[in-house]
C-alpha positions as CSV (number, residue, x, y, z in Angstrom):
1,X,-23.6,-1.8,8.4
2,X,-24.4,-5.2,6.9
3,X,-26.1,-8.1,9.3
4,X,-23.7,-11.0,10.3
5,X,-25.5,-13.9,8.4
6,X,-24.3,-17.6,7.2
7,X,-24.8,-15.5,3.5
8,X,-22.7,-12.9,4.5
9,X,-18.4,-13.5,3.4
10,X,-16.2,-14.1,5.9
11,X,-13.6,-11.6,5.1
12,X,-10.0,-12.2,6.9
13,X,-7.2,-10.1,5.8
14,X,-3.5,-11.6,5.4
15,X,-0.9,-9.2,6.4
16,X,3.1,-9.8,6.9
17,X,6.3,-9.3,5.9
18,X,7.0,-10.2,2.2
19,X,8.4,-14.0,2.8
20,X,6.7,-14.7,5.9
21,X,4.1,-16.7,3.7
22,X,1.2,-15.1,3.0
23,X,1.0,-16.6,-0.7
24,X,1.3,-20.0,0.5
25,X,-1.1,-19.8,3.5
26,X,-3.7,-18.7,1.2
27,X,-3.2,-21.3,-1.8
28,X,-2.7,-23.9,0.9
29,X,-6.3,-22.9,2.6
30,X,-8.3,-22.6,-1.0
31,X,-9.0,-25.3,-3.2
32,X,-7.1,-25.5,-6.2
33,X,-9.5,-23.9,-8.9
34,X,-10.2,-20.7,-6.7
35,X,-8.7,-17.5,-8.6
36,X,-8.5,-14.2,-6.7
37,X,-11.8,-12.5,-6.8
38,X,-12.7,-9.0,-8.5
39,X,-13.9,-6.0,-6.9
40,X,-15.7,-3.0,-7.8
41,X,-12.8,-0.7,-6.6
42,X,-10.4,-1.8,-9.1
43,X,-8.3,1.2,-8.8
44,X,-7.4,0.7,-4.7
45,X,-7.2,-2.8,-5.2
46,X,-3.7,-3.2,-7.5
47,X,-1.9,-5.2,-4.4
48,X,-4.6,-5.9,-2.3
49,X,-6.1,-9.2,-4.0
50,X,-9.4,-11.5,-2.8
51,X,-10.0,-14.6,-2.6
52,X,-12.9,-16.8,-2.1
53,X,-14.2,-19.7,-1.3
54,X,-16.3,-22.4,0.5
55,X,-15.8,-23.5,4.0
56,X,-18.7,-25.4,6.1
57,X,-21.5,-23.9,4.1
58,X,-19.9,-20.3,4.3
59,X,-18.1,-17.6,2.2
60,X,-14.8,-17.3,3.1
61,X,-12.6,-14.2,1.8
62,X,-9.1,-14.0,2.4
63,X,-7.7,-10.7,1.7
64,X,-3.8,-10.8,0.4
65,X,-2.1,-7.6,1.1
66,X,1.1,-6.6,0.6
67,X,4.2,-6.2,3.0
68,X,5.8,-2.6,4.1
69,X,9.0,-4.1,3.2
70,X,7.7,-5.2,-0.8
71,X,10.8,-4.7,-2.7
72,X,8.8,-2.6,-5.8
73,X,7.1,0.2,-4.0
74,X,8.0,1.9,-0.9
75,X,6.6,2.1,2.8
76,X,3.9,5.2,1.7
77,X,2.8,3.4,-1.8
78,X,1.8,-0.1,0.7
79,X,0.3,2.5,3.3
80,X,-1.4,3.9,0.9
81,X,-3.2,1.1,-1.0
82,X,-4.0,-0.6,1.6
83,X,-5.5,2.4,3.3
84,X,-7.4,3.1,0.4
85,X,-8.8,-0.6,0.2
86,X,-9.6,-0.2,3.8
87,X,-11.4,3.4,3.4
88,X,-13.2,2.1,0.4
89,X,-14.6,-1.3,1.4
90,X,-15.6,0.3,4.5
91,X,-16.9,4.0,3.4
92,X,-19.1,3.1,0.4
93,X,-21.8,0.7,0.6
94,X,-22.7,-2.5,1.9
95,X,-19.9,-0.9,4.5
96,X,-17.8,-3.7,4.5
97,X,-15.8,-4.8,7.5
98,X,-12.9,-7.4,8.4
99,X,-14.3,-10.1,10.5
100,X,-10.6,-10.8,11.3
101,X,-6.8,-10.4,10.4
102,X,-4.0,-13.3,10.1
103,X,-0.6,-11.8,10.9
104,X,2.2,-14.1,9.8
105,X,5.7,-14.3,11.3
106,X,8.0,-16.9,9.7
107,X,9.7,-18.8,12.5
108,X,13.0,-19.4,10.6
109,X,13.5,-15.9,10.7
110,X,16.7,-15.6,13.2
111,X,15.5,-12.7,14.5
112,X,13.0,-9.5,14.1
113,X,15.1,-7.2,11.8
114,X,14.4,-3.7,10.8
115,X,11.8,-4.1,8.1
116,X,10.0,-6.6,10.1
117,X,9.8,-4.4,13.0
118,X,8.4,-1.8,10.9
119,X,5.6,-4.1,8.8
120,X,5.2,-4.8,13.4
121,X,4.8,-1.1,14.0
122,X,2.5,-0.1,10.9
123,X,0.3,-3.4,11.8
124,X,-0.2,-2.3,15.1
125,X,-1.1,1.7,13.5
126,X,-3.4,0.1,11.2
127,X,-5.2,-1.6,13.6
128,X,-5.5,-0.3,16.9
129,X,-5.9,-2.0,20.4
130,X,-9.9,-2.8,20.3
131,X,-9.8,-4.6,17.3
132,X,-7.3,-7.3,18.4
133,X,-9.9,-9.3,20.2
134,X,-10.2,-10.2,15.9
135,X,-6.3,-10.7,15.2
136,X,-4.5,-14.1,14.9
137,X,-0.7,-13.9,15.5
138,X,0.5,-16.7,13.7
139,X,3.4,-18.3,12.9
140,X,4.6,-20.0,9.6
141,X,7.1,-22.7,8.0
142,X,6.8,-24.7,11.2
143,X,7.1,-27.5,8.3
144,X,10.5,-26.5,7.1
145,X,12.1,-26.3,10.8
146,X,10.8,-29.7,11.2
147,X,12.8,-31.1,7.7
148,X,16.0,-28.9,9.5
149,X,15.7,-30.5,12.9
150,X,15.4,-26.8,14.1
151,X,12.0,-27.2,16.0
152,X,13.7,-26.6,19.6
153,X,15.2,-23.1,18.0
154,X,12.2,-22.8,16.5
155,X,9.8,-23.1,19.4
156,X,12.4,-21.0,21.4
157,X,11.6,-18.0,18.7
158,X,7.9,-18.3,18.6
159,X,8.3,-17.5,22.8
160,X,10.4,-15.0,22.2
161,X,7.8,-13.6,19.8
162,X,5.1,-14.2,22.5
163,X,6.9,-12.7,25.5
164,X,9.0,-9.6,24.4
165,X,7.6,-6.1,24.5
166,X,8.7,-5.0,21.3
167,X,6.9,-7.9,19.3
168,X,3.8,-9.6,20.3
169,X,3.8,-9.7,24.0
170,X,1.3,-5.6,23.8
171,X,-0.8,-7.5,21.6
172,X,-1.6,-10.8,23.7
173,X,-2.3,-8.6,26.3
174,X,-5.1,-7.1,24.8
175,X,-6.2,-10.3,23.4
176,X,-5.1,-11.4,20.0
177,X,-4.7,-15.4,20.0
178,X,-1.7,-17.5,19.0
179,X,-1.3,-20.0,15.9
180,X,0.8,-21.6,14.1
181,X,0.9,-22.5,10.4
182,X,1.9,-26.3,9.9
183,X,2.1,-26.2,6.0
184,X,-0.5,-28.0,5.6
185,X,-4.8,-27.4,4.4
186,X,-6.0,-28.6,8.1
187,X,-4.1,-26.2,9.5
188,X,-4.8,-23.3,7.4
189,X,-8.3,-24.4,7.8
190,X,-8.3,-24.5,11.8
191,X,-7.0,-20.9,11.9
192,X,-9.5,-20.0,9.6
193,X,-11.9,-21.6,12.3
194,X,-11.2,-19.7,14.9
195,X,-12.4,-16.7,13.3
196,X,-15.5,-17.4,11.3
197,X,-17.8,-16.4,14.4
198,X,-15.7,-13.2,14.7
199,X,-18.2,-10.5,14.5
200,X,-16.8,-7.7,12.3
201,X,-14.8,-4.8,13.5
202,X,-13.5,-1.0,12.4
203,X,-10.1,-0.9,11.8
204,X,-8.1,2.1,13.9
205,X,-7.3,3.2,10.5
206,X,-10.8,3.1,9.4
207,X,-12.4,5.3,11.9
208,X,-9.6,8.3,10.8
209,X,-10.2,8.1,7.8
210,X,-13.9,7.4,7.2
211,X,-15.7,8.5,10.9
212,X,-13.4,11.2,11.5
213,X,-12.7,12.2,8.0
214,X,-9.2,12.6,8.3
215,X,-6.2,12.5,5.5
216,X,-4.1,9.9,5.5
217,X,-1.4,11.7,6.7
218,X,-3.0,12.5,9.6
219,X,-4.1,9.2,11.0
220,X,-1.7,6.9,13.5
221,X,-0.2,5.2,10.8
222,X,0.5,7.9,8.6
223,X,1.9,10.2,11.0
224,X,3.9,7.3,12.0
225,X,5.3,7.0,8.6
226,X,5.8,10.3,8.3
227,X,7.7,11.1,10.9
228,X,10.3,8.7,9.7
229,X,10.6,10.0,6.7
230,X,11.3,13.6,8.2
231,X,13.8,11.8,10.0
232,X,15.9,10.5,7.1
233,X,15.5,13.8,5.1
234,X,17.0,15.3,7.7
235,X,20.1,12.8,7.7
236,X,20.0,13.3,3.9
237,X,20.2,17.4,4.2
238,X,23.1,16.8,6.6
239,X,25.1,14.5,4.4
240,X,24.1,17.0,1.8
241,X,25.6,19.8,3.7
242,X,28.1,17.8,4.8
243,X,29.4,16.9,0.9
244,X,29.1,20.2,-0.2
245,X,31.0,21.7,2.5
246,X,33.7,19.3,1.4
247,X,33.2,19.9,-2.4
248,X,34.1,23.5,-1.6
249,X,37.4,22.4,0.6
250,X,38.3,20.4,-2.7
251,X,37.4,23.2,-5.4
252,X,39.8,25.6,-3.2
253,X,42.5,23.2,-3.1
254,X,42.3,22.5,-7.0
255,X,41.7,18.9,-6.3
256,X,39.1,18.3,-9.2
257,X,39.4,14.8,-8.9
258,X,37.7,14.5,-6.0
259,X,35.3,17.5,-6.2
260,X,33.8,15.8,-9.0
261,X,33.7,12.8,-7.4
262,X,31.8,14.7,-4.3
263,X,29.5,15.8,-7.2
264,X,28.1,12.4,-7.5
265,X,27.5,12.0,-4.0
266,X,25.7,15.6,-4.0
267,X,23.9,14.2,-6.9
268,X,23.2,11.1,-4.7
269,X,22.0,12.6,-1.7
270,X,19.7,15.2,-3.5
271,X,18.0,11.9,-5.3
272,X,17.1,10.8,-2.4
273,X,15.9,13.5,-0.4
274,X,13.4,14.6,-3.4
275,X,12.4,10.8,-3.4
276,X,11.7,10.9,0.4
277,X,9.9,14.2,-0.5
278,X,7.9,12.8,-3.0
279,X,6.7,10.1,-0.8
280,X,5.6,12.9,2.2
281,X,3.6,14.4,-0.4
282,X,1.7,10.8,-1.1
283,X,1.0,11.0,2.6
284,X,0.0,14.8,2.5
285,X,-2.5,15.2,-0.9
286,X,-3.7,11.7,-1.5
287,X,-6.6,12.2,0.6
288,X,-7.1,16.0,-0.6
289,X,-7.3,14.8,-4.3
290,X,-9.5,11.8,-3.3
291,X,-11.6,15.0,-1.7
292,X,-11.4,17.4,-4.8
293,X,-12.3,13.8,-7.2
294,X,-15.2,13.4,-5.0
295,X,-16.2,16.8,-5.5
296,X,-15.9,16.5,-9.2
297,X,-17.9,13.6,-9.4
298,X,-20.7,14.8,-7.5
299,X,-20.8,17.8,-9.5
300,X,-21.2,15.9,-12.5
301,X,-23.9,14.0,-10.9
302,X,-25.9,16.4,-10.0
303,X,-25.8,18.2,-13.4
304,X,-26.6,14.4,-14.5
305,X,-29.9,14.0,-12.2
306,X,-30.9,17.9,-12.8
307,X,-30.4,17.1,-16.6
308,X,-32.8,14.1,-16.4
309,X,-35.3,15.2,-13.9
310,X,-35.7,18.4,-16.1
311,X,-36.5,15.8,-19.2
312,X,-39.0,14.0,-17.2
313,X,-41.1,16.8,-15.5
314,X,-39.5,16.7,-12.3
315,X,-40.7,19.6,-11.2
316,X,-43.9,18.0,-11.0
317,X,-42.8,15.4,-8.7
318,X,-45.3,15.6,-5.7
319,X,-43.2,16.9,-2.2
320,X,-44.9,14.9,0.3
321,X,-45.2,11.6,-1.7
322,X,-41.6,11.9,-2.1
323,X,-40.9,12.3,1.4
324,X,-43.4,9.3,1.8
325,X,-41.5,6.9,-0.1
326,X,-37.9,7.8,1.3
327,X,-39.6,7.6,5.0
328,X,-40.6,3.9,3.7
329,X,-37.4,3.0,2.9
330,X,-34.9,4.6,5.8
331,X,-34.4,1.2,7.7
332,X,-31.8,0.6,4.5
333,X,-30.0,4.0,5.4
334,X,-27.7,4.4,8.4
335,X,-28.3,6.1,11.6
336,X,-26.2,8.9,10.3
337,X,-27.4,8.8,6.4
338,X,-31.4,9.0,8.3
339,X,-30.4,11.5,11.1
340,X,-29.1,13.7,7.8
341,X,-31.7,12.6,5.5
342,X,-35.0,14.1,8.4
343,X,-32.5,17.5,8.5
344,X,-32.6,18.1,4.8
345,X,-36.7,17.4,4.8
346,X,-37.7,19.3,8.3
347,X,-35.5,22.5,6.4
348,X,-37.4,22.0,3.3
349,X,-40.5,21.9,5.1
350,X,-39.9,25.2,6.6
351,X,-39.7,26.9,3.4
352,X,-42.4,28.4,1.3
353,X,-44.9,26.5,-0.7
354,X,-43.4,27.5,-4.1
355,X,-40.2,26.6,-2.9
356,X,-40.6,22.9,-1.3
357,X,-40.3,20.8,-4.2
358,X,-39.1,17.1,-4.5
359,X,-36.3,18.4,-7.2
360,X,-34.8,20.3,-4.3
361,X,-35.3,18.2,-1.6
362,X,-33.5,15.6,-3.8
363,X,-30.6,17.8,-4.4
364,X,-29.9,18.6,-1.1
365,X,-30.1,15.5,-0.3
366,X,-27.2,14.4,-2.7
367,X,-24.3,15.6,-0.8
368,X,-25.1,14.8,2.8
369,X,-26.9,11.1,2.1
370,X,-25.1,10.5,-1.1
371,X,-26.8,9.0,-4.3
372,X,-27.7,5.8,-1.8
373,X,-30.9,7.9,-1.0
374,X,-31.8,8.4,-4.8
375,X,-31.5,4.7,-5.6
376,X,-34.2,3.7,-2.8
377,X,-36.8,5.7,-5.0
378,X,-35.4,4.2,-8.4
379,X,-33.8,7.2,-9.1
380,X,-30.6,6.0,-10.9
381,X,-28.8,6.1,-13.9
382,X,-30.5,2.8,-15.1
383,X,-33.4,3.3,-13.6
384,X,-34.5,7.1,-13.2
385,X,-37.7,8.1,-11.0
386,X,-39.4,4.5,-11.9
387,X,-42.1,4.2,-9.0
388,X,-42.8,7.9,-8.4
389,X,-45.9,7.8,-10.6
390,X,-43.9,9.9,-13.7
């Protein structure tokens, strides 16, 4: 993983409810000329947007992401790109993680309904209980209940927040800190403060998906999701049942009339249980076709690197300087990528003579270390085997 360094980007994600102002905390902490970033990943990164700028001589990122309760996709679609964002940053090189995550709560809210308890829930999945040393509960449109005279009700919310159970009270405990949001650059700024010297930490989320290898649907937050969503297609067989039972009382009684209107609600009903299925299968095969595109692509890559070795005498390569240079350069490999990297090269070693050849050993190096290993001896696309003496 990369070295905390004054170079190294401060990356904060912002995560809430849609409304509870993550938009405005953002534009109100960035000067006004700062765009949201690109990123390599463009395809996880449709609703998950960066943003970066200057703040006391470092990088600040600050990650918008959207809220389980955005009115244009459902509950799985947000799960699922912001678990994606999450599995790529952190699973492909530099190994990027969050040095910290803003939640936002607007205090006008009267009270923590359903959808907010939910964004709570899947907040509290994503993340797990070590990394909330790194979260900031904070609190927004403090400036609004101070135009409405309501900064009594207001402050009377935010303990309430603090102090029940079933909000923030489990998190405090294990050591998230309190904020609140005044509306105003200082404050965003003295939020972002308190987290610059966070060191960087692996989301609960992360370490399913990336250490463990899991599918989506199997990690807290998925299973989470999913078990809702067995619930309401459940409800929705029952209605279902329930309708056509009825449809059949109606039919048998000649009241067409109201079987057809039963009809509609059948209709109804079976909309929304294949829509609830559809989104059980987001959970169940995104991760298996992420797996099967991986295995694609490395496919093609190896066909790629056999196709150019073979056009530049690779078979000549010599074995040991080969393991030379790549024992040179493991301090820029991970404990895992080097522990797998000494496997592939101690079985090689083993093998005849005639048989030990740096084409193989590079090969079999491909799925295990990943192209990563390649690029340290300038074998890439843009720059194939320079430095091996070719």
């Amino acid at each position: 993983m990369a070295n905390i360094g004054q170079n190294t980007p401060v990356k904060i994600a912002v995560m809430g409810v849609t409304g509870s102002g993550k938009s405005t905390f953002i534009q109100t902490a960035t000067p006004e000329s700062e765009v949201g970033i690109g990123h390599d990943l463009e395809s996880f990164t449709a609703m998950v947007e960066a943003f970066r700028f200057e703040h006391k001589g470092r990088q600040i990122e600050l990650i918008d992401t959207p809220g389980f309760n955005d009115t244009t996709r459902s509950e799985t679609e947000v799960l699922r790109e912001i678990a994606d964002w999450l599995d790529a940053t952190y699973r492909n090189p530099p190994h990027e993680r969050l040095n910290g995550i803003i939640y936002l709560q607007s205090i006008m809210d009267p009270r923590m309904y359903g959808s907010s308890l939910r964004n709570l829930k899947m907040f509290k999945d994503l993340c797990g209980e070590n990394p909330m040393k790194n979260v900031m509960l904070v609190t927004t449109r403090w400036g609004v209940a101070k135009k409405a005279g309501s900064e009594e009700i207001a402050a009377d919310h935010e303990n309430q927040l603090q102090s029940k159970e079933e909000f923030w009270e489990p998190m405090v405990r294990r050591g998230a800190n309190l904020a609140r949001f005044e509306d105003t650059k200082e404050s965003a700024l003295s939020i972002i403060d308190l987290m610059i010297n966070q060191k960087p930490i692996v989301l609960q989320i992360q370490s399913e998906l990336v250490d463990d290898g899991k599918n989506l649907i199997e990690t807290t937050a998925g299973y989470t999701l999913n078990q809702e969503i067995i619930s309401l297609k459940s409800k929705y067989a029952e209605e279902l049942a329930q309708v056509q039972k009825e449809m059949e009382i109606a039919l048998a009684a000649r009241e067409h009339d109201v079987a057809e209107a039963l009809k509609a609600s059948e209709l109804e009903f079976q909309r929304k249980i294949d829509r609830v299925t559809a989104e059980q299968e987001i959970l169940q095969y995104e991760r298996r076709n992420e797996t099967r595109r991986w295995q694609n692509e490395l496919q093609s890559q190896r066909a790629y690197f056999e196709q150019q070795l073979e056009k530049l005498g690779g078979e000549n390569l010599n074995f040991e300087e080969t393991v030379k240079k790549l024992k040179e350069n493991e301090a820029k490999l991970r404990k895992e990528q080097r522990e797998a990297m000494q496997a592939e090269i101690d079985a090689m070693k083993k093998k005849p003579k005639k048989d030990r050849t740096a084409v193989k050993l590079l090969l079999a190096l491909l799925p295990t270390v990943g192209s990563i290993v390649l690029a340290l001896l300038g074998l890439s696309p843009g720059v194939m085997l320079s430095g091996l003496g070719c």
